[in-house]
C-alpha positions in Angstrom: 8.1 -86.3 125.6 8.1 -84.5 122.0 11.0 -83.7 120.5 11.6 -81.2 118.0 13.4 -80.4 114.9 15.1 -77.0 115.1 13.6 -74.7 112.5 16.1 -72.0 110.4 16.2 -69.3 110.6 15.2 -67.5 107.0 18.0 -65.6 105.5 16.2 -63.2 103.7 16.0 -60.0 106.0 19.6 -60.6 107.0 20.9 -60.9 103.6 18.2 -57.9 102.6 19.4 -55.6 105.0 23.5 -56.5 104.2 23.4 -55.7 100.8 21.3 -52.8 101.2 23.1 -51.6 103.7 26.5 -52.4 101.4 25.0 -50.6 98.7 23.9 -47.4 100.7 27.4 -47.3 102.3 28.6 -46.9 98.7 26.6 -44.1 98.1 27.4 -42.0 101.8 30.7 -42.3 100.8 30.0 -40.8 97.6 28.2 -37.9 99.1 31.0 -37.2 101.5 33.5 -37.3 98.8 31.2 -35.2 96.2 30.9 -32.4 99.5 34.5 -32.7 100.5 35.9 -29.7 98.7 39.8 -30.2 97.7 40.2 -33.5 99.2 38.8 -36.7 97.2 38.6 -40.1 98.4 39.2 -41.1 95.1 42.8 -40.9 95.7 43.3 -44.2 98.1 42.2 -46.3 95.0 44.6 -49.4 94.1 47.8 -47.9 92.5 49.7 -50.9 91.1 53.0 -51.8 93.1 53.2 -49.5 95.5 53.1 -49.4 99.0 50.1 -46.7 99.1 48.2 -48.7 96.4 47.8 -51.6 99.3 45.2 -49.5 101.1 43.4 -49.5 97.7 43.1 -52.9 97.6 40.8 -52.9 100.7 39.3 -49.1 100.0 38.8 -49.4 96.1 35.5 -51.3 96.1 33.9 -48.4 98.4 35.3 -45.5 96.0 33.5 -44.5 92.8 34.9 -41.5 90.4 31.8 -40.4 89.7 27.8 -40.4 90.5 27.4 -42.5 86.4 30.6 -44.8 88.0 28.2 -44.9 90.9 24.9 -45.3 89.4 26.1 -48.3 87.0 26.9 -50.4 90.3 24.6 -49.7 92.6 21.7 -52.3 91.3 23.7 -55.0 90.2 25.4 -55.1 93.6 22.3 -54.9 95.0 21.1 -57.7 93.6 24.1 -60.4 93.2 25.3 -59.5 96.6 21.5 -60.7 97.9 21.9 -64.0 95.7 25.3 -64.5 97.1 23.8 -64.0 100.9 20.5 -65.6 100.2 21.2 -69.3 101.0 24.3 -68.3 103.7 25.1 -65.6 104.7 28.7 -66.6 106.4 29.0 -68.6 103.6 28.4 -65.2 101.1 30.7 -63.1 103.4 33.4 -65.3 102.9 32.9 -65.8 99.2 32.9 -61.9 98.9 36.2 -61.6 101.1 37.8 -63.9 98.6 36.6 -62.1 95.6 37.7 -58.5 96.8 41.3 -60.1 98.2 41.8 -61.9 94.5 40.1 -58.9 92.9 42.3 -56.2 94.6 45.8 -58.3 94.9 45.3 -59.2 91.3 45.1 -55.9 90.1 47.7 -54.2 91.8 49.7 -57.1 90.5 49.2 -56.6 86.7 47.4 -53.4 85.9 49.9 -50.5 84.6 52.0 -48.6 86.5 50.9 -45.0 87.3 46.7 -46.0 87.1 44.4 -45.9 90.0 41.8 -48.1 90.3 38.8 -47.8 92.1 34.6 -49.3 91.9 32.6 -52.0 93.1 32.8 -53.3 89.5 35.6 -56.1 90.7 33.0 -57.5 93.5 30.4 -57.2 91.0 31.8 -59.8 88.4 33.1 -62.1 90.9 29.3 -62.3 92.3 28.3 -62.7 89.3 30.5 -65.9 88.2 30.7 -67.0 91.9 26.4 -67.2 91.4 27.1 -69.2 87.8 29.5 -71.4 88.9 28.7 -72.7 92.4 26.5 -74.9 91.6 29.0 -77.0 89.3 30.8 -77.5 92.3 28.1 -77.6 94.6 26.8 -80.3 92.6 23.3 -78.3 93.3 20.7 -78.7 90.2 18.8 -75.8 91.8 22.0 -73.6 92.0 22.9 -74.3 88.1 19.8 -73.4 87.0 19.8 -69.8 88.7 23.7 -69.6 87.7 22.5 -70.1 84.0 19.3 -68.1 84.6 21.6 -65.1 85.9 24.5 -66.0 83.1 21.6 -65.3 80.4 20.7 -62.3 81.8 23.9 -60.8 82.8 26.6 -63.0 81.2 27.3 -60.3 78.7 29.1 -57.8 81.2 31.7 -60.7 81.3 32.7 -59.5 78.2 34.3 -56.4 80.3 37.0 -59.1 81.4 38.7 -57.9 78.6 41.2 -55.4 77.3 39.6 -52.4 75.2 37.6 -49.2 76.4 40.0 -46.6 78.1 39.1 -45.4 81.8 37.3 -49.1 82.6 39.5 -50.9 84.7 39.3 -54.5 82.7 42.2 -55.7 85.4 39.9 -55.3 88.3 36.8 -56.9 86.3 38.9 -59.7 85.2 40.1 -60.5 88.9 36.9 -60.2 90.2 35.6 -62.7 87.7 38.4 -65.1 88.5 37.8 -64.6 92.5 34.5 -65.5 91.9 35.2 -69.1 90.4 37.9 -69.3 93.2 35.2 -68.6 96.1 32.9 -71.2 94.4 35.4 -73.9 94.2 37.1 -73.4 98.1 33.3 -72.7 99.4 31.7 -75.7 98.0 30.0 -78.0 100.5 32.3 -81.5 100.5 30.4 -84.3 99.1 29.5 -87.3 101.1 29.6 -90.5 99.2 26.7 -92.4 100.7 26.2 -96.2 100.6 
């Protein structure tokens, strides 16, 4: 009698085919709001404390004002969504549900009344410092060297966290950002002390 160890199943394809398919979603939605004539989807984006602005919190990621707005997302959600999904794919689902909640609550709780938010920035940066992060908490030498890897590449965009070019929603960037090191630090495997 043999016995076996069950093999796993590679993540690749799945996490391939998720943030392809995110990112192609994005751009259908586009389309259909660019051929809409009079009506824009643009206008269920989060609008800070108010009741309509709620639906913005779950829409806004999907909703881009413009095919540059667009553009500037599409391949760095491409790419850090994969990362996220790469090595688990529940595990990147549920990162990226906490980085759009904290991302979407947080802005509708401190950007300025009257503004509408909308992009896929917010998910973007919380990708990105849930990817540079998680391996601190993971406690994973493999996962701190692509968080650093990806920080040197990509760690100036953080600099979008803050306050300063009109139109750029820094609220949304900065709660992105700050879901991101939230999903890392509840999403951490627990560490078993061994003896």
């Amino acid at each position: 009698m043999s016995t076996s160890t069950p093999t796993r199943t590679s993540t690749w394809p799945i996490a391939a085919a998720v943030s392809l398919g995110f990112v192609a979603l994005l751009w259908v939605l586009e389309i259909g709001d660019q051929l809409t004539p009079g009506a824009t989807l643009d206008d269920n984006g989060i609008r800070p404390r108010t009741d309509e602005g709620l639906v913005g919190v779950l829409l806004a990621p999907l909703l881009h004002g413009s095919w540059g707005h667009l553009i500037s997302n599409s391949g760095l959600a491409l790419l850090l969504f994969f990362l996220v999904l790469v090595g688990s794919v529940s595990r990147g689902l549920l990162a990226t549900a906490v980085i759009w909640a904290v991302a979407g609550l947080g802005t509708w709780l401190v950007a300025g009344s009257g503004t509408s938010h909308i992009g896929a920035s917010g998910l973007v940066f919380g990708w990105l410092t849930y990817l540079v992060v998680r391996g601190f908490f993971a406690r994973s030498a493999g996962q701190i060297v692509v968080g650093l890897v990806l920080f040197l590449m990509y760690g100036s965009i953080l600099w979008g966290v803050l306050p300063g070019q009109p139109g750029i929603s820094w609220q949304g960037h900065l709660f992105g950002a700050l879901g991101g090191v939230l999903a890392a630090r509840l999403l951490a495997p627990s560490r078993v002390a061994t003896r």
